[in-house]
DRENTI-602768 format. One record per residue: x, y, z of N, C-alpha, C in turn; residue number from 0; residue in three letters. Coordinates in steps of 0.001 Angstrom, whole numbers, plus 500000, padded with zeros to 6 digits. Example, Ala and Ser with C-alpha at 12.3 -4.5 7.8 and 13.67 -1.06 7.14 Angstrom:
REM residues 2
(zadren (513190, 494310, 507800), (512300, 495500, 507800), (513200, 496700, 507800), 0, "ALA")
(zadren (512850, 497750, 507080), (513670, 498940, 507140), (512900, 500030, 507870), 1, "SER")
END
This chain:
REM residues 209
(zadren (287890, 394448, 227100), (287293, 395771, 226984), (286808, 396267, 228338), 0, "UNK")
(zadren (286290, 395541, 229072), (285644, 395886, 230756), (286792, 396463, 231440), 1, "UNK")
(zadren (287968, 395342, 230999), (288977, 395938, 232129), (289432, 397749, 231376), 2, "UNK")
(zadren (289540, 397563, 230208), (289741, 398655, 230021), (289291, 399859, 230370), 3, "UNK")
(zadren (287587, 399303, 229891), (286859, 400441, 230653), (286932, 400912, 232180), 4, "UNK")
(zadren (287595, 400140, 233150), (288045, 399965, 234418), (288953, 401090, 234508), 5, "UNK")
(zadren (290165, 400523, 234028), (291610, 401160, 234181), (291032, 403212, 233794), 6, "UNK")
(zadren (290458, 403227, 232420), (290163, 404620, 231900), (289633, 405018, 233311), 7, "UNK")
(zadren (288492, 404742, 233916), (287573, 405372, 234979), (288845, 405350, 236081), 8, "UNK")
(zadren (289218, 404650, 236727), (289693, 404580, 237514), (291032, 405985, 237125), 9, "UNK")
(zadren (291439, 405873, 236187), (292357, 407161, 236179), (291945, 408419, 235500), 10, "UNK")
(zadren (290516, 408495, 235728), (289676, 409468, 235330), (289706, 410315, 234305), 11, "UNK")
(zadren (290272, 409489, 232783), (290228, 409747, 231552), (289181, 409597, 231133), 12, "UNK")
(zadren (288023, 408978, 232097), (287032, 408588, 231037), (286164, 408510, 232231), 13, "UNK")
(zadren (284317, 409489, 231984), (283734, 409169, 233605), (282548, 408458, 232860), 14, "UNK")
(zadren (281865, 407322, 233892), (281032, 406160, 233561), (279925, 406753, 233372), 15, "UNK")
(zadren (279365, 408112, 232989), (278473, 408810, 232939), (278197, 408608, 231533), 16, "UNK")
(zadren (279285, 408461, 230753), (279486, 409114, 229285), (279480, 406682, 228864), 17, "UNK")
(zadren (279312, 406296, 229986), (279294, 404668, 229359), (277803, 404098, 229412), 18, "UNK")
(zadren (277449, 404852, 230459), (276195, 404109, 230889), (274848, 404117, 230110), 19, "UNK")
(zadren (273874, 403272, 229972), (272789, 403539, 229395), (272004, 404136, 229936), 20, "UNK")
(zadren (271205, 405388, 228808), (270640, 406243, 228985), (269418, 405841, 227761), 21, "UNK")
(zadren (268209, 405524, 227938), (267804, 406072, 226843), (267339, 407626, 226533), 22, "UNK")
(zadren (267595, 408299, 227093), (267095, 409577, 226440), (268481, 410108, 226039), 23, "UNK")
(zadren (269602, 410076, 226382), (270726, 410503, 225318), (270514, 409374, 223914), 24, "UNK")
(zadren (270175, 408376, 224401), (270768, 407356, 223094), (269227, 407570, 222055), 25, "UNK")
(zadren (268500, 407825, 222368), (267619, 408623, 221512), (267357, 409829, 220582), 26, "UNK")
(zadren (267364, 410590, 222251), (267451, 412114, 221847), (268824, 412901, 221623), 27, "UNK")
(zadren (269980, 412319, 221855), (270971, 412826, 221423), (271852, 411890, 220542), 28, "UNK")
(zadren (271292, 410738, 220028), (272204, 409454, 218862), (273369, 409191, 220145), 29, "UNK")
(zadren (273638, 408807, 221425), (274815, 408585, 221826), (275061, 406951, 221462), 30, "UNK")
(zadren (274431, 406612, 220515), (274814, 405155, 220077), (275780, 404061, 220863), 31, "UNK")
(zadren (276927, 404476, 221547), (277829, 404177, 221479), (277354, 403476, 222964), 32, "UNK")
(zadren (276468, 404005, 223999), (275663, 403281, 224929), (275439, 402100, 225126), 33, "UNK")
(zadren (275117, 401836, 224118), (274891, 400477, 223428), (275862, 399268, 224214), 34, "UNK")
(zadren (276612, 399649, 223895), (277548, 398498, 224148), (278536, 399028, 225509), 35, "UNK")
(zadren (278758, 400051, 225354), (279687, 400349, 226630), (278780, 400104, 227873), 36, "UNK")
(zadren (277622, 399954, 227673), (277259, 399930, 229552), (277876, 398231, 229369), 37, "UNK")
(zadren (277991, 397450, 228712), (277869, 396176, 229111), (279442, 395785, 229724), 38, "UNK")
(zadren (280564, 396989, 229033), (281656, 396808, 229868), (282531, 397570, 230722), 39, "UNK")
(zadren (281489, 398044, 231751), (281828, 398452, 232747), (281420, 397430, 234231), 40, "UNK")
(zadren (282641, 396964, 235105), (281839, 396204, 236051), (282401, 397119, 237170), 41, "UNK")
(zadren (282152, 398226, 237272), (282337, 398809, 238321), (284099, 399427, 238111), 42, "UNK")
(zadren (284468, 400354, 239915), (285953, 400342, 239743), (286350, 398981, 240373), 43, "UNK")
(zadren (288010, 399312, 240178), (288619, 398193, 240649), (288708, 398239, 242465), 44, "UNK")
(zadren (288382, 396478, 242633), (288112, 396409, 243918), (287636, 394634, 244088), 45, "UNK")
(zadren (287611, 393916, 244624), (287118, 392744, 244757), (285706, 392335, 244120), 46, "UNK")
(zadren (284925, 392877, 243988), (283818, 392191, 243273), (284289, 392457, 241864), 47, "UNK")
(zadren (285343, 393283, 241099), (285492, 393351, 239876), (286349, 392052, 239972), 48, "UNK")
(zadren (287079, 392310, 240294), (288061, 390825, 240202), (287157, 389644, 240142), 49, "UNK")
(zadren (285950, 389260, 241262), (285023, 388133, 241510), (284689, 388276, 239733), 50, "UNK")
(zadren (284219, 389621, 239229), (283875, 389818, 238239), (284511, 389191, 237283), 51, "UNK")
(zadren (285543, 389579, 237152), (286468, 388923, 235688), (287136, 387360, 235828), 52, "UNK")
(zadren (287238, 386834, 237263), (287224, 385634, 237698), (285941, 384964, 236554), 53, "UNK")
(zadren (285104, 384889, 236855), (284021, 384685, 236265), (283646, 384861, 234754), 54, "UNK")
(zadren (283962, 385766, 234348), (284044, 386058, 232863), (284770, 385199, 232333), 55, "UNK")
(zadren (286241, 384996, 232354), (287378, 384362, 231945), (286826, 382855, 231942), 56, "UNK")
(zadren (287055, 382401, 233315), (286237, 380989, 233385), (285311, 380277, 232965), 57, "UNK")
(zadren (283977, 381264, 233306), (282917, 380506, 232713), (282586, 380840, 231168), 58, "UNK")
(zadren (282855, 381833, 231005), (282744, 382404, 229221), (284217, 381414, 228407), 59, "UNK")
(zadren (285049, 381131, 228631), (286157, 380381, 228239), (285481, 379081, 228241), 60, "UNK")
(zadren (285004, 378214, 229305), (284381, 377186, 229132), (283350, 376635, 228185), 61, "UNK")
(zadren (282604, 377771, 228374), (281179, 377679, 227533), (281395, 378213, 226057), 62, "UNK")
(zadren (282534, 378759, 225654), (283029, 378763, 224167), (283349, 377805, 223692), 63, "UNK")
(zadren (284396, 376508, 224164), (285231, 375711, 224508), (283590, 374832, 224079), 64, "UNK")
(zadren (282972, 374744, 224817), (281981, 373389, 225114), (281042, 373677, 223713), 65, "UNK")
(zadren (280084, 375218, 223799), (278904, 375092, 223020), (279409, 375408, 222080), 66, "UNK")
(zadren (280061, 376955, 221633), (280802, 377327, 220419), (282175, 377107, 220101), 67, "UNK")
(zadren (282678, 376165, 220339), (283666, 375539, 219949), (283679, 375650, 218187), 68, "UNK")
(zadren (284995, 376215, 217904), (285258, 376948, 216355), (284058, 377755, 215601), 69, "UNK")
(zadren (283282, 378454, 216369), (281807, 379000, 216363), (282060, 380427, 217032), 70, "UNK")
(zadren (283280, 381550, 217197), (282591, 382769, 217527), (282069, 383069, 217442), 71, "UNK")
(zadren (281765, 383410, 215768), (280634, 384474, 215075), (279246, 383752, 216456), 72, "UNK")
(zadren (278899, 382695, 215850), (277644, 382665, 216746), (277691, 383079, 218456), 73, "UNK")
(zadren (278688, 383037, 218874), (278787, 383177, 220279), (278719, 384833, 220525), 74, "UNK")
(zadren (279423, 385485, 219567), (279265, 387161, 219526), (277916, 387222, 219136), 75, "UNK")
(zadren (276911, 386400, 218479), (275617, 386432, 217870), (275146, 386499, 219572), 76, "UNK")
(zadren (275437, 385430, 219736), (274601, 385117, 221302), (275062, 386075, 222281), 77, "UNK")
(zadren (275732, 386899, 222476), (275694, 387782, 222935), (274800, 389186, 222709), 78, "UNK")
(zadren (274494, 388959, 221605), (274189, 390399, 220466), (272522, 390428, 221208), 79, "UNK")
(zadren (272310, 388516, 220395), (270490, 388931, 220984), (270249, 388751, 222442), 80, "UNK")
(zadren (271189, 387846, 223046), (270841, 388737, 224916), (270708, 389776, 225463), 81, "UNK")
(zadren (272126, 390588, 224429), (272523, 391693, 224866), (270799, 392935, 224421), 82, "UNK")
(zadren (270173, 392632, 222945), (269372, 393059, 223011), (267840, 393161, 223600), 83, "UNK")
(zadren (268220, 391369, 224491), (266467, 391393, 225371), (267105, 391806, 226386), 84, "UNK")
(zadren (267987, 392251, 227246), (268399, 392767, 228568), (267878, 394617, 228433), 85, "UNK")
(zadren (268379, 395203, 226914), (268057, 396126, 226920), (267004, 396399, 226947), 86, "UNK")
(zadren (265959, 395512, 226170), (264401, 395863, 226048), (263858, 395606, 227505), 87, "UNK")
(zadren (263951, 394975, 228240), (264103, 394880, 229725), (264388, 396028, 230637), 88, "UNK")
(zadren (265171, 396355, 230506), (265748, 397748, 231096), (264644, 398972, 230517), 89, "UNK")
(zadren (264432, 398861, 229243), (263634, 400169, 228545), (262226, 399676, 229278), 90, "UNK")
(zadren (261772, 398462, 229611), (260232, 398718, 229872), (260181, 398082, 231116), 91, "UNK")
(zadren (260882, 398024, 231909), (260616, 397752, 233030), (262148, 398376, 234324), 92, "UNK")
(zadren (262573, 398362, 234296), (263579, 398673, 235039), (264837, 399989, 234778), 93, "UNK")
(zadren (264957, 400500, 235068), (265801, 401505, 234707), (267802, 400717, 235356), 94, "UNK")
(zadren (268473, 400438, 234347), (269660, 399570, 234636), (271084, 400884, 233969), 95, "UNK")
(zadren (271480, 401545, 234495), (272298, 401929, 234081), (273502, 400938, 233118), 96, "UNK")
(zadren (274037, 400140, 233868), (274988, 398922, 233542), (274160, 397966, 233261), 97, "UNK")
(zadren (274945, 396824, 232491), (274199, 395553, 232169), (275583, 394673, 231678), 98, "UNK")
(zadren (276334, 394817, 232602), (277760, 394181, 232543), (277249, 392806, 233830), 99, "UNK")
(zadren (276898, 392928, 234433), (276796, 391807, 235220), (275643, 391189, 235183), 100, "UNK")
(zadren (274230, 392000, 234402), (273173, 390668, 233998), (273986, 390152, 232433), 101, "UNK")
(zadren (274728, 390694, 231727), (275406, 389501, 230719), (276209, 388429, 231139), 102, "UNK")
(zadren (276867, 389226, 232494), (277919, 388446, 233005), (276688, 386717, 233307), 103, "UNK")
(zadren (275400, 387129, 233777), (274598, 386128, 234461), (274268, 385318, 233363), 104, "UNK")
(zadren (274023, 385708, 232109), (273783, 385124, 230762), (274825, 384294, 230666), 105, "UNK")
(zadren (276043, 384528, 230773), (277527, 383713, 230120), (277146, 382439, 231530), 106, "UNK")
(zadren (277182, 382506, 233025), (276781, 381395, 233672), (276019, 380695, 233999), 107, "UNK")
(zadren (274725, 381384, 233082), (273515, 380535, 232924), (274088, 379661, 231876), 108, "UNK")
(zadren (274420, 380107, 230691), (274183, 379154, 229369), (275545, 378126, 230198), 109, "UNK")
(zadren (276244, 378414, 230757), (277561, 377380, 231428), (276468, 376463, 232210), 110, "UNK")
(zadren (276127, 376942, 233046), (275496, 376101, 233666), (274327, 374915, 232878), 111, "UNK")
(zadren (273562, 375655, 232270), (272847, 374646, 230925), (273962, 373217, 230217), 112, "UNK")
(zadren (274971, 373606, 230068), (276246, 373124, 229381), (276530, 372104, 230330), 113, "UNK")
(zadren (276537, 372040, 231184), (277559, 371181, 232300), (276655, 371626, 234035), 114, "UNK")
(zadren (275480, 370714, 233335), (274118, 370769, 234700), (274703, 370003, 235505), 115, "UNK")
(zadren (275569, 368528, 235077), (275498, 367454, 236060), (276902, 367651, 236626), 116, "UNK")
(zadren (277767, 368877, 236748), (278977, 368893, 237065), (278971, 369492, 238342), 117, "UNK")
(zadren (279006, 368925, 239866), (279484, 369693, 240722), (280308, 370746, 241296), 118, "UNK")
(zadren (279380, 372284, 241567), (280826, 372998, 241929), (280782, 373458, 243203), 119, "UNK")
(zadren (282398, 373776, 243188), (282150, 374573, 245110), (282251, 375985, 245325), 120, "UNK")
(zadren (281411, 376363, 246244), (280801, 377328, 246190), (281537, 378093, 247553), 121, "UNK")
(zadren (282749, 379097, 246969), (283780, 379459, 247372), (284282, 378728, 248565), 122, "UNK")
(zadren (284330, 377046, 248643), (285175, 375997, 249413), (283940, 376081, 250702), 123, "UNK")
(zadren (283047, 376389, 250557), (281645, 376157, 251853), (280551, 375004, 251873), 124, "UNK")
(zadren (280186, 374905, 250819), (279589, 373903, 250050), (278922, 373573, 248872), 125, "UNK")
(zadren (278769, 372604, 247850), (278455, 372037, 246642), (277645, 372443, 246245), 126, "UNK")
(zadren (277084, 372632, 245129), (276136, 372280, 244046), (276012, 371658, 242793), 127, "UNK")
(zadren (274855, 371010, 242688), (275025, 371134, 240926), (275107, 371990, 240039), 128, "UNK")
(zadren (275886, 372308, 238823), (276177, 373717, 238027), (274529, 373891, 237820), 129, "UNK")
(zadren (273762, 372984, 237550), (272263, 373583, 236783), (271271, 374747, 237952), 130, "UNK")
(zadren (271992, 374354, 239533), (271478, 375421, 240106), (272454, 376784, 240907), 131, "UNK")
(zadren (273164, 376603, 239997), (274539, 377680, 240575), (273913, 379164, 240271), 132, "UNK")
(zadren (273522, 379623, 239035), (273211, 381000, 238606), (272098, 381125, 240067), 133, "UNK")
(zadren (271168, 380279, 240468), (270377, 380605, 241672), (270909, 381240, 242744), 134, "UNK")
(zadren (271962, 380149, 243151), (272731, 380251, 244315), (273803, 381924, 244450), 135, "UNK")
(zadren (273945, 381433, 243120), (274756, 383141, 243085), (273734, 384043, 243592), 136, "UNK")
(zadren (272156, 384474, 243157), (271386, 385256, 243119), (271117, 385197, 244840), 137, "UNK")
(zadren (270947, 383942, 245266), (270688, 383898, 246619), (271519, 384662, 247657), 138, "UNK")
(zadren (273381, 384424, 247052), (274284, 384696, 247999), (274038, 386041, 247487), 139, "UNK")
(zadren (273868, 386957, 246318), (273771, 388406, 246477), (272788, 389213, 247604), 140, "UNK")
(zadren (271397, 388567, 247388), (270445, 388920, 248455), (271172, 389282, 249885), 141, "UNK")
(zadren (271656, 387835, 250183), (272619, 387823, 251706), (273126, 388920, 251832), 142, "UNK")
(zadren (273843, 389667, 250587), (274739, 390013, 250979), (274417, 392154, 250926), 143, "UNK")
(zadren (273248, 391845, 250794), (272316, 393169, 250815), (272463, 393533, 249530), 144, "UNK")
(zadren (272313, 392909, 248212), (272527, 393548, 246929), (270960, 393253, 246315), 145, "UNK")
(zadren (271134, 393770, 245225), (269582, 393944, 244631), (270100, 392284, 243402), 146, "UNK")
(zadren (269192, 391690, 243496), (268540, 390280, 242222), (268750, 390780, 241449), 147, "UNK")
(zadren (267850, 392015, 241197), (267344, 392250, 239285), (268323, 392030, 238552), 148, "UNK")
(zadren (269939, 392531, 238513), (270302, 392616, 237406), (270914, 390636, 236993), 149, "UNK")
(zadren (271007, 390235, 238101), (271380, 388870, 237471), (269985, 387836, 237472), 150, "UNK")
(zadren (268788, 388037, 237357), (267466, 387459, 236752), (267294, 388287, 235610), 151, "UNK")
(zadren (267662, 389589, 235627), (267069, 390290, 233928), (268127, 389252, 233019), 152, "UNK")
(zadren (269455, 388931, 233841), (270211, 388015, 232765), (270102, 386671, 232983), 153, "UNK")
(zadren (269322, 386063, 233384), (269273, 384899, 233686), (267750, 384774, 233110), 154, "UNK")
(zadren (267268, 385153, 232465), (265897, 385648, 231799), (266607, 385689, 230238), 155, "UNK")
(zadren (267854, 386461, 230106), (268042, 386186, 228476), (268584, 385651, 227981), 156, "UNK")
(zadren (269457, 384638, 228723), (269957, 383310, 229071), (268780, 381813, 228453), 157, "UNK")
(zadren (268075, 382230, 229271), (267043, 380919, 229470), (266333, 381672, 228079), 158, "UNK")
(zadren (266196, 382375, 227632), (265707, 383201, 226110), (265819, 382208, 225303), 159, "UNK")
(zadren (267520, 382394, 225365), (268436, 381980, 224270), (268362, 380467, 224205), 160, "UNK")
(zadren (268569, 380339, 225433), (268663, 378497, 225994), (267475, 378041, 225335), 161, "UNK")
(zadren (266227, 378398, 225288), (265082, 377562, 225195), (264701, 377510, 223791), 162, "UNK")
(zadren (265251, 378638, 223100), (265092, 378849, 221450), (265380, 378136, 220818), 163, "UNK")
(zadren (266930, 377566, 221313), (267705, 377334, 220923), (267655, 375626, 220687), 164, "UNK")
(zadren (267290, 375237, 222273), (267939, 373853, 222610), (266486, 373144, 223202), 165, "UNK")
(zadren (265346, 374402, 223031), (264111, 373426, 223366), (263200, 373419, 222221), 166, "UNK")
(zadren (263396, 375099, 221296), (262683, 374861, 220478), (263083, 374693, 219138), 167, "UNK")
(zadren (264352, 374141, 219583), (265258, 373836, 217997), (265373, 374795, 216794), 168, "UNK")
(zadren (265429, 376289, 217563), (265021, 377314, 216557), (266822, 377828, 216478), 169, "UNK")
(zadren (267045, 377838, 215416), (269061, 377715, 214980), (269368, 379343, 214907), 170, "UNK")
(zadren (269786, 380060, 216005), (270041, 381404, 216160), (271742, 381550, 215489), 171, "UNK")
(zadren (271328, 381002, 214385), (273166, 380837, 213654), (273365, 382622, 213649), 172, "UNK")
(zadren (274829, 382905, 213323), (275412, 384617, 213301), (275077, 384732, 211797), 173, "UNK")
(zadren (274710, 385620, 211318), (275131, 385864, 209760), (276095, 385297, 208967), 174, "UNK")
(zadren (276180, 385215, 207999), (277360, 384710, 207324), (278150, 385688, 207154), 175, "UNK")
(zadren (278053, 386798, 206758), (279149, 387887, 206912), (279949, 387874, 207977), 176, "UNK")
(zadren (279507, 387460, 209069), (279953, 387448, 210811), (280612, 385921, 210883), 177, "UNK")
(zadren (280482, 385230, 209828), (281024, 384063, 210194), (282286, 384091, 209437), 178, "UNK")
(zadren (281939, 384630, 208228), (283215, 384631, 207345), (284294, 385368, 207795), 179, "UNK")
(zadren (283648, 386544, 209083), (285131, 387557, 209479), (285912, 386505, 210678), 180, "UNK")
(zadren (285042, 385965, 211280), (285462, 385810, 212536), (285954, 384504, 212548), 181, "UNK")
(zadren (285208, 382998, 211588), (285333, 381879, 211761), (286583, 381150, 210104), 182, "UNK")
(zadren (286969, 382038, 209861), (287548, 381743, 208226), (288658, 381032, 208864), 183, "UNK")
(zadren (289376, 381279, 210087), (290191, 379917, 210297), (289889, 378608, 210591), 184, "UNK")
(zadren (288555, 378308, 210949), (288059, 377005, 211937), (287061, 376509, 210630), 185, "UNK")
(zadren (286662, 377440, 209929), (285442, 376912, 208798), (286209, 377084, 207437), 186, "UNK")
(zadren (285182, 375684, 206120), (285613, 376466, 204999), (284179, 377302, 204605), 187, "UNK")
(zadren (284395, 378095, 204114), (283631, 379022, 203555), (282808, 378066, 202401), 188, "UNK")
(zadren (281197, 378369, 202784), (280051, 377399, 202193), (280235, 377803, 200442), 189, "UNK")
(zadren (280518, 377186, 199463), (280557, 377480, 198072), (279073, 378277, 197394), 190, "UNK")
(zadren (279366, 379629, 196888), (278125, 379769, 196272), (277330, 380616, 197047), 191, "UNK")
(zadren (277852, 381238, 197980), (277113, 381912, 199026), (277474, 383349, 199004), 192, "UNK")
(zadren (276835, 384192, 198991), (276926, 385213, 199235), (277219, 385950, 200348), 193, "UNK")
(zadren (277450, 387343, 200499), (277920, 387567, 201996), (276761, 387265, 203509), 194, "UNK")
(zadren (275374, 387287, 202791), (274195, 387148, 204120), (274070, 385340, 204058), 195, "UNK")
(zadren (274636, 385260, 203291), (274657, 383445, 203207), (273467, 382875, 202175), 196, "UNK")
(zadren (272832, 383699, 201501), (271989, 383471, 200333), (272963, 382972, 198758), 197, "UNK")
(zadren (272327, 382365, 198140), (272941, 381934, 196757), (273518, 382486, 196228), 198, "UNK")
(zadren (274508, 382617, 195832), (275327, 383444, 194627), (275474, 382647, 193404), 199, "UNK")
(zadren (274409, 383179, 192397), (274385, 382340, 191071), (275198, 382802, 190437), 200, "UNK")
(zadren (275630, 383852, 190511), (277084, 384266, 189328), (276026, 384551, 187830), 201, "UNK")
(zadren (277478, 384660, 187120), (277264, 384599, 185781), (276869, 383477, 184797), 202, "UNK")
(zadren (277364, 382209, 185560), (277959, 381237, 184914), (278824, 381544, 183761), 203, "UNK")
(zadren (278891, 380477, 183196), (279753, 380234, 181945), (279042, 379558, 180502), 204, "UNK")
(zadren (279679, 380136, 179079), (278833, 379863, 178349), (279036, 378200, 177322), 205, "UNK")
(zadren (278042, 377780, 177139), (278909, 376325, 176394), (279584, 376484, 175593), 206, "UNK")
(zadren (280834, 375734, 175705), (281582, 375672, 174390), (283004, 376332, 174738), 207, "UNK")
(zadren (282907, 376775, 175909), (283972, 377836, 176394), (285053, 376476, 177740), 208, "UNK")
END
């Protein structure tokens, strides 16, 4: 969808005005659709989009692969409630048009959580451990005259998710409706459940029948 949103802007079918978050359209005019389009726009095409989708592909492929392995629904879950503390973030403290690259920071935080003790190289200059890579990224942006905020607002709903999750053993499962669309090849469907995943007592049946 990012790249898409790319290709549209770039051939000026579509201007990033009408993607970006606003809250006073998405309020005062319902542009709902805000919502989600700022998160896939990473700019036009040009080398940091590429660095961009380098990154997406890789580390979001990995960290499906590792944590949600036959688990979308929850991984679109885990996107959903990052995606919603980045926004509440943006509404009370920061004004973020985009929030395509603090999610992007969310997908290599929770990688990095995943695979702390795995060394990586850091475009062939030198090493780290993955558990302090999302830093190092933040560090090399500074260098490079760019602003932190947007990859700590995501590295903030990252460590959200991370700590709910895996410190305070609190089970941010997707709905069952969301599991049944997305996971009906990898899962069997829990007997007796309804679509929010509550009991379905039925009718039963009468004796004698």
């Amino acid at each position: 969808m990012s790249f898409a949103a790319t290709v549209l802007t770039q051939m000026e079918l579509i201007s990033p005005m009408l993607l970006h978050l606003d809250f006073e359209l998405l309020m005062g005019k319902f542009e709902l659709w805000r919502i989600a389009t700022n998160f896939c726009f990473f700019g036009k095409f040009g080398l940091p989009f590429v660095f961009s989708m380098f990154f997406l592909v890789r580390y979001g492929k990995e960290l499906e692969v590792k944590r949600f392995e036959g688990r979308a629904a929850d991984l679109l879950w885990c996107l959903f409630i990052t995606g919603a503390i980045q926004i509440a973030v943006a509404f009370l403290l920061f004004e973020m048009p985009f929030l395509s690259q603090s999610m992007l920071s969310v997908l290599v935080y929770l990688w990095a959580r995943e695979y702390a003790e795995v060394v990586v190289s850091v475009f062939g200059l030198f090493s780290v451990q993955a558990i302090y890579f999302p830093w190092v990224l933040v560090a090399i942006r500074v260098l490079m005259g760019g602003s932190p905020i947007p990859d700590l607002v995501g590295i903030f709903a990252g460590h959200v998710y991370y700590f709910l999750e895996d410190v305070q053993g609190v089970r941010l499962k997707a709905p069952a409706f969301l599991s049944e669309l997305l996971d009906s090849g990898t899962q069997q469907q829990a007997p007796n459940r309804n679509f929010m995943g509550g009991h379905a007592w039925g009718g039963g049946q009468r004796l004698g029948q």
